[in-house]
MITOR-352720 format. One record per residue: residue in one letter; chain; y, z, x negated of N, C-alpha, C, CB in turn. Coordinates in steps of 0.1 Angstrom, whole numbers, plus 5000, padded with zeros to 4 digits. Glycine has a CB too. Layout:
// residues N
+------+-------+------+------+------+------+------+------+------+------+------+------+------+------+
: resn : chain :  nyy :  nzz :  nxx : cayy : cazz : caxx :  cyy :  czz :  cxx : cbyy : cbzz : cbxx :
+------+-------+------+------+------+------+------+------+------+------+------+------+------+------+
:    A :     A :    Y :    Z :    X :    Y :    Z :    X :    Y :    Z :    X :    Y :    Z :    X :
...
+------+-------+------+------+------+------+------+------+------+------+------+------+------+------+
//
This chain:
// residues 109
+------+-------+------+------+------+------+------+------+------+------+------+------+------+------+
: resn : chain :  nyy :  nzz :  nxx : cayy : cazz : caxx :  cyy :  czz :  cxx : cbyy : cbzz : cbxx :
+------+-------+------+------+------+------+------+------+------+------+------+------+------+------+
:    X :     A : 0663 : 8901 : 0746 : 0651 : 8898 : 0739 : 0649 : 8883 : 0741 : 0639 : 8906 : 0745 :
:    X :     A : 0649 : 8878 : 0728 : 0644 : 8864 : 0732 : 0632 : 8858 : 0733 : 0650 : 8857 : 0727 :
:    X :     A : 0624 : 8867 : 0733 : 0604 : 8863 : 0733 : 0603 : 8866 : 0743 : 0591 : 8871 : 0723 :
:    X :     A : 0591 : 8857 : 0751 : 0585 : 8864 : 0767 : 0572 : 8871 : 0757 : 0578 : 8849 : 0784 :
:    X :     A : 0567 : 8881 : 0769 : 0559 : 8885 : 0763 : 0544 : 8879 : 0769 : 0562 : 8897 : 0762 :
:    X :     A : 0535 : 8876 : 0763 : 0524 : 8868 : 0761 : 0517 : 8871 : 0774 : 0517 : 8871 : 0748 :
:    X :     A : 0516 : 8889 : 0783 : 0504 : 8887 : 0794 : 0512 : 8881 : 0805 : 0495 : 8902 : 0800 :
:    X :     A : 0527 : 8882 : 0807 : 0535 : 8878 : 0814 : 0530 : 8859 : 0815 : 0551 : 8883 : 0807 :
:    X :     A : 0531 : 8855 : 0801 : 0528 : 8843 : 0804 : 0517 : 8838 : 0807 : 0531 : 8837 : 0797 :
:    X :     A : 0510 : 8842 : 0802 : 0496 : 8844 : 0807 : 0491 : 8844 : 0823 : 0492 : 8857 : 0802 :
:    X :     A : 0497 : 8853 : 0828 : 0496 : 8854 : 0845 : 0501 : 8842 : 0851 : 0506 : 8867 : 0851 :
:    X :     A : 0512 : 8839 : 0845 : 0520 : 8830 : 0851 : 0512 : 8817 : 0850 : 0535 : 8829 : 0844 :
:    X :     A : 0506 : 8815 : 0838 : 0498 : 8801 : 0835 : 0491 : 8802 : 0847 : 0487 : 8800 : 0820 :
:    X :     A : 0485 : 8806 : 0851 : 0474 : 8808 : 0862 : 0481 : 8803 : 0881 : 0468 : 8827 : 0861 :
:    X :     A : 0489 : 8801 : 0882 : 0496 : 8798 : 0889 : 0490 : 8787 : 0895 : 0507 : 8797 : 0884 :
:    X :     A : 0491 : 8778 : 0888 : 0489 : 8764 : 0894 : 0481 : 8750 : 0888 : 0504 : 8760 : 0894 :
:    X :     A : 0478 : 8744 : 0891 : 0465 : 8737 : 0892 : 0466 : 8730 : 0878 : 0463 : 8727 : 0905 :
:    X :     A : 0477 : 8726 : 0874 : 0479 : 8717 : 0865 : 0487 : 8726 : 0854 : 0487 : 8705 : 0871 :
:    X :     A : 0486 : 8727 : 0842 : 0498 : 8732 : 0831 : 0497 : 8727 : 0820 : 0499 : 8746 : 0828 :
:    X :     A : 0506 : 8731 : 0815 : 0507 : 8721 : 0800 : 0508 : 8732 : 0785 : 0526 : 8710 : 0801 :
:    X :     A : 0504 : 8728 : 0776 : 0502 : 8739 : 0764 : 0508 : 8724 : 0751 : 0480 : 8747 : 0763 :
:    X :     A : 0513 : 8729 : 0741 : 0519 : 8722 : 0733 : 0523 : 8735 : 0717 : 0531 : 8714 : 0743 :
:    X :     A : 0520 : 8731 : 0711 : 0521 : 8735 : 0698 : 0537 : 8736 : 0691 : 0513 : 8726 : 0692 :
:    X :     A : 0544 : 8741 : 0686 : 0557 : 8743 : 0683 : 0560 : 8742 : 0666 : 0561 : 8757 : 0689 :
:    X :     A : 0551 : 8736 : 0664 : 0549 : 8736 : 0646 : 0558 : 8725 : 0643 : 0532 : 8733 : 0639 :
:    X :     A : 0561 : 8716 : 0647 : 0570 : 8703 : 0641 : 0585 : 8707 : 0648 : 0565 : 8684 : 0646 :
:    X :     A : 0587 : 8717 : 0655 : 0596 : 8716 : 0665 : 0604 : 8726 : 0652 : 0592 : 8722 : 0683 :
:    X :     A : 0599 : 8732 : 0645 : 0614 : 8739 : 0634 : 0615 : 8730 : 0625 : 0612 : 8755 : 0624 :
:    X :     A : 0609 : 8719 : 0624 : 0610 : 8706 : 0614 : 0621 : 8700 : 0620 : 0596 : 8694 : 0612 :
:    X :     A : 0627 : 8704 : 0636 : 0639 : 8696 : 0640 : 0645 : 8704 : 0643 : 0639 : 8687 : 0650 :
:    X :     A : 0650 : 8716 : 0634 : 0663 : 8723 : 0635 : 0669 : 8726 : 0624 : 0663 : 8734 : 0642 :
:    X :     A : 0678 : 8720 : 0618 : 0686 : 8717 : 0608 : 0692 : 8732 : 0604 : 0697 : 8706 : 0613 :
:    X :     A : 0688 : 8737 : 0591 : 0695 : 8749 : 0584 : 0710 : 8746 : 0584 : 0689 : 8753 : 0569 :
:    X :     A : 0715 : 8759 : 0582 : 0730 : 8762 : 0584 : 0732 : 8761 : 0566 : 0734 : 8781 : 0594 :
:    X :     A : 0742 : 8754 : 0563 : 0745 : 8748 : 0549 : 0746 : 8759 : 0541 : 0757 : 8740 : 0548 :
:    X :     A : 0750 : 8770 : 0547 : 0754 : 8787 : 0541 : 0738 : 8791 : 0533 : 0758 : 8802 : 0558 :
:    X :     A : 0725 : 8788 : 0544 : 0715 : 8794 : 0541 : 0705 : 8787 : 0536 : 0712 : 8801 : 0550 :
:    X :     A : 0706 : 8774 : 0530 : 0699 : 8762 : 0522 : 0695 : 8772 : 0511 : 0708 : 8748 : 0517 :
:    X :     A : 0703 : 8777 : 0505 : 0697 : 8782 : 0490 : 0688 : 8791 : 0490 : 0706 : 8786 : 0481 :
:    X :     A : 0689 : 8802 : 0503 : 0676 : 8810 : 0507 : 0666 : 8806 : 0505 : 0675 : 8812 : 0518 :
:    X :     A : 0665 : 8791 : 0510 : 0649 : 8785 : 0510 : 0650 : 8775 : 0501 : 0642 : 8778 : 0525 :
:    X :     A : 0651 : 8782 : 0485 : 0648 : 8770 : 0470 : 0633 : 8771 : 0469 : 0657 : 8775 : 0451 :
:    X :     A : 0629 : 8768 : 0464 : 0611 : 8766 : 0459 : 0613 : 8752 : 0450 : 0597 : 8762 : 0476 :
:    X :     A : 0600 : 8762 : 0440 : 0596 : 8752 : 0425 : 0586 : 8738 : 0431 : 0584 : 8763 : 0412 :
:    X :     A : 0585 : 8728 : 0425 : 0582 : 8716 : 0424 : 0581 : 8703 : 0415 : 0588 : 8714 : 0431 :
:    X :     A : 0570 : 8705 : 0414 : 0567 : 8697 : 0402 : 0568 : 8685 : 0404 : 0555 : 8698 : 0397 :
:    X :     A : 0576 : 8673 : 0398 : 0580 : 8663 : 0397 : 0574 : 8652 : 0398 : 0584 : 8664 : 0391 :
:    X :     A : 0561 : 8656 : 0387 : 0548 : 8647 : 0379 : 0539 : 8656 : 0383 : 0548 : 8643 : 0361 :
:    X :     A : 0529 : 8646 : 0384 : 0511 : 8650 : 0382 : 0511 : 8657 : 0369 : 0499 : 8635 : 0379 :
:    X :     A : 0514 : 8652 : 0356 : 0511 : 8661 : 0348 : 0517 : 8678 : 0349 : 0515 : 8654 : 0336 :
:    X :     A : 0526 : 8678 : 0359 : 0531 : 8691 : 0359 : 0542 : 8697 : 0345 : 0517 : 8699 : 0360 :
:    X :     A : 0549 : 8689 : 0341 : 0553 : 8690 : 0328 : 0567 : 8693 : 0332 : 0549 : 8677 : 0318 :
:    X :     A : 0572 : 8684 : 0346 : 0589 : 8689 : 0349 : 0587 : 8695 : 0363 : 0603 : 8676 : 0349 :
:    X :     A : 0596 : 8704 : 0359 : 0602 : 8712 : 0375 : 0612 : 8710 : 0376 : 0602 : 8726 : 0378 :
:    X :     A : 0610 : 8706 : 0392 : 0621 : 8701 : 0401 : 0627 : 8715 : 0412 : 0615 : 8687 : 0411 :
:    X :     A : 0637 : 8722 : 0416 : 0641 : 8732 : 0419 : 0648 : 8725 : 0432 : 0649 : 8739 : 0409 :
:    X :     A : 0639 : 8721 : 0443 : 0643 : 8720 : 0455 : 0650 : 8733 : 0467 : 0633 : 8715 : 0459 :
:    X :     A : 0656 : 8729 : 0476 : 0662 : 8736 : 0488 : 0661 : 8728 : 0500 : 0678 : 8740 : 0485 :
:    X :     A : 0652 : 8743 : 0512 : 0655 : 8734 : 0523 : 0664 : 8729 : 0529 : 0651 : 8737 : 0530 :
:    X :     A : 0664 : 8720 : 0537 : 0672 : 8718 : 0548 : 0668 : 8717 : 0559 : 0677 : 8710 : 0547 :
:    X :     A : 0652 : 8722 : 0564 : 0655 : 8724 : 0578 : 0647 : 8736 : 0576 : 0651 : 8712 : 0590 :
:    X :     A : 0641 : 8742 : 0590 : 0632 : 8755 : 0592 : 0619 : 8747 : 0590 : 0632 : 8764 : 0609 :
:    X :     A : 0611 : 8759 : 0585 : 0599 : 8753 : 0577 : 0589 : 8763 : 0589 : 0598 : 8759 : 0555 :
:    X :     A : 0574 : 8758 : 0595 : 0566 : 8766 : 0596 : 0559 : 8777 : 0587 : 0561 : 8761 : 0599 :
:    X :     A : 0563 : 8791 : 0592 : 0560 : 8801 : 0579 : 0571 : 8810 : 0574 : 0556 : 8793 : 0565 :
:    X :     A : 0585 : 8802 : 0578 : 0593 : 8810 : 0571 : 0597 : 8822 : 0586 : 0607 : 8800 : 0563 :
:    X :     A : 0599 : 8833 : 0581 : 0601 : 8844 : 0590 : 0607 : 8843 : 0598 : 0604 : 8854 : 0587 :
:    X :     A : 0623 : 8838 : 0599 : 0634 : 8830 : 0606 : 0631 : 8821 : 0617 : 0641 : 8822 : 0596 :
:    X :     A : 0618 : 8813 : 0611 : 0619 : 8801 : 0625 : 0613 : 8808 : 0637 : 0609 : 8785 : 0622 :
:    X :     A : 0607 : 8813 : 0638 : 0605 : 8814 : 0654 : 0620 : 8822 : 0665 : 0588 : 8825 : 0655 :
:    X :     A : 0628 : 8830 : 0656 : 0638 : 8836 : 0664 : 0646 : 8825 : 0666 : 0644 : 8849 : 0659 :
:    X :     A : 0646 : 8817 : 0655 : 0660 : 8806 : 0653 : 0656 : 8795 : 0665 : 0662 : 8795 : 0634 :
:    X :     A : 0638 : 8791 : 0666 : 0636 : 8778 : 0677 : 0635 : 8787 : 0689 : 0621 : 8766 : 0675 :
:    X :     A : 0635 : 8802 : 0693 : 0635 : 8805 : 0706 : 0657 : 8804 : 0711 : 0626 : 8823 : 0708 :
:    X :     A : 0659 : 8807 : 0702 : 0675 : 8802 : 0702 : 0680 : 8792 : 0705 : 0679 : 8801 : 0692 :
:    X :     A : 0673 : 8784 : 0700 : 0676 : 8768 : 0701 : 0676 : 8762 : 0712 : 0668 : 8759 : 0696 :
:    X :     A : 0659 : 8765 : 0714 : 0655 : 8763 : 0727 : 0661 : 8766 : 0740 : 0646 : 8767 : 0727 :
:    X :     A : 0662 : 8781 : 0736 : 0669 : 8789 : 0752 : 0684 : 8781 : 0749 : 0672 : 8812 : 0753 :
:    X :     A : 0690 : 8780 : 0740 : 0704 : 8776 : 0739 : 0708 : 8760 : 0749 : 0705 : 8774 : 0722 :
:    X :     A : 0698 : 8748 : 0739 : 0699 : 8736 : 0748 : 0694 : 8740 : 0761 : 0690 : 8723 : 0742 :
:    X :     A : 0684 : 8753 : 0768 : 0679 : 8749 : 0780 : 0694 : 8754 : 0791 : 0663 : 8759 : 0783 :
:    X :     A : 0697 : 8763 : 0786 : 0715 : 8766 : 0792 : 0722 : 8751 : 0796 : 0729 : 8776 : 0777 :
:    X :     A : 0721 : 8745 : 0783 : 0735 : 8731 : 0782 : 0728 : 8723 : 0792 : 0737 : 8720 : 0763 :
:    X :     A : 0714 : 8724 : 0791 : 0713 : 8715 : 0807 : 0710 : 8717 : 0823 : 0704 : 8707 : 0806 :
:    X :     A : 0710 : 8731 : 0824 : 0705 : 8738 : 0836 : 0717 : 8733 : 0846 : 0704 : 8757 : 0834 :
:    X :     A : 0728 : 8726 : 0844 : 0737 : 8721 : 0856 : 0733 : 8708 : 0858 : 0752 : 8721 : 0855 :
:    X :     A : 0727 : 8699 : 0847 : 0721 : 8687 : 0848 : 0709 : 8682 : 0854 : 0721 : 8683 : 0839 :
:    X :     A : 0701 : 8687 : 0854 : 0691 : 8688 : 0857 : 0686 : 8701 : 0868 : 0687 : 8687 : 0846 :
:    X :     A : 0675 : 8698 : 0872 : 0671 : 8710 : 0885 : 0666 : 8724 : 0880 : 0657 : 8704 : 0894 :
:    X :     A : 0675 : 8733 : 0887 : 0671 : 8750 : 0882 : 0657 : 8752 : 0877 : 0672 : 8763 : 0895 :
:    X :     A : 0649 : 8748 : 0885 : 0635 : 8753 : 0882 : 0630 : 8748 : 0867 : 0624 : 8747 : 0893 :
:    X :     A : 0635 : 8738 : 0862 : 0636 : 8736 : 0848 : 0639 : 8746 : 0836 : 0645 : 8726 : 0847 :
:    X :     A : 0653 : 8750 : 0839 : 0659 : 8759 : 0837 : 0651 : 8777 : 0831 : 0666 : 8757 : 0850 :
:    X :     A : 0646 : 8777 : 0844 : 0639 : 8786 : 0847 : 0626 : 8787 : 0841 : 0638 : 8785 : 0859 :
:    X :     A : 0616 : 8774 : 0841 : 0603 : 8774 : 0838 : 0610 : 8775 : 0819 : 0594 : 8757 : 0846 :
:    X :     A : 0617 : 8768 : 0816 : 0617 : 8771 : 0799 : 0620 : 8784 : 0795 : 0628 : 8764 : 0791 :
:    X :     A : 0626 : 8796 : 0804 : 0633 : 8805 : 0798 : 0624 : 8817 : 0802 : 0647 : 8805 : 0803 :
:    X :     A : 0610 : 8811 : 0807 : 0604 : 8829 : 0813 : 0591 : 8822 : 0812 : 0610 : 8839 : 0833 :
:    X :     A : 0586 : 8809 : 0804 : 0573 : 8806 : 0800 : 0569 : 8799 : 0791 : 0568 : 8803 : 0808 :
:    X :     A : 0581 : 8802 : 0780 : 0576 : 8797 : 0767 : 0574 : 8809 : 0761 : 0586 : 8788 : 0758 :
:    X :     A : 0557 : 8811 : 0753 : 0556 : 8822 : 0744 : 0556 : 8814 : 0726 : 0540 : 8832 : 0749 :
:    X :     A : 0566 : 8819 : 0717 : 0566 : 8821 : 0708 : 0555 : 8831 : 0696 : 0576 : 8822 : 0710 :
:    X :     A : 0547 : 8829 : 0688 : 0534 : 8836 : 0682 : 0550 : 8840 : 0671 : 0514 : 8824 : 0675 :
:    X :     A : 0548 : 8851 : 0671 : 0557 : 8861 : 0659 : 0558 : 8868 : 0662 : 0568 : 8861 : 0654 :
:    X :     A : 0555 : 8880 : 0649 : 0556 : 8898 : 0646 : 0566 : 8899 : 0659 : 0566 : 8904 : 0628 :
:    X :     A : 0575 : 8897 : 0665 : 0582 : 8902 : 0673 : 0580 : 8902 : 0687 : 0592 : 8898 : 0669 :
:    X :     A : 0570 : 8893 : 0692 : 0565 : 8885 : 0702 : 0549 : 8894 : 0706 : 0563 : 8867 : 0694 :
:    X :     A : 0552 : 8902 : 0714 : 0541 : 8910 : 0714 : 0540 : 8915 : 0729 : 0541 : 8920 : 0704 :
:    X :     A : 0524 : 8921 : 0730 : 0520 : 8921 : 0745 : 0529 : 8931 : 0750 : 0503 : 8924 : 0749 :
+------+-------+------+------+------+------+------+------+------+------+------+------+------+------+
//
């Protein structure tokens, strides 16, 4: 499972005197779609104000909203927190992988 679940984190917030809260909305703006699945995410776009041409764009990164991003940035996330858990001190390690909550259908108490 790669969601914590929310009272878990919750408890845990309460721990200690100081904590930090941060929003994850620009953070799928920095994970680059897989070239395979660009065309998944085409959407219409009007060119001009007058609305007279359409332009037939495709993403290229995770968008807030699309169903995908929250499993793909807990991925990410847990993924880079592995590539540095020998570089850096365990409790790092640790604090990313059992107290980040993700808000998605899947992500539940």
């Amino acid at each position: 499972d790669n969601y914590n679940k929310l009272l878990g984190v919750l408890f845990r917030f309460r721990r200690w005197k100081i904590t930090l809260s941060a929003g994850i909305k620009n953070f799928f703006y920095m994970i680059r779609m897989n070239p395979l699945d660009k065309a998944a995410c085409r959407f219409l776009w009007w060119e001009t104000r007058r609305m007279n041409i359409l332009k037939i764009l495709q993403g290229e990164v995770h968008i807030f909203g699309l169903g995908s991003s929250p499993s793909v940035s807990a991925y990410c996330l847990r993924t880079h927190a592995a590539n540095i858990k020998e570089k850096y001190d365990p409790r790092i390690f640790i604090e990313i992988i059992t107290n980040f909550y993700y808000t998605s259908a899947a992500a539940t108490i």
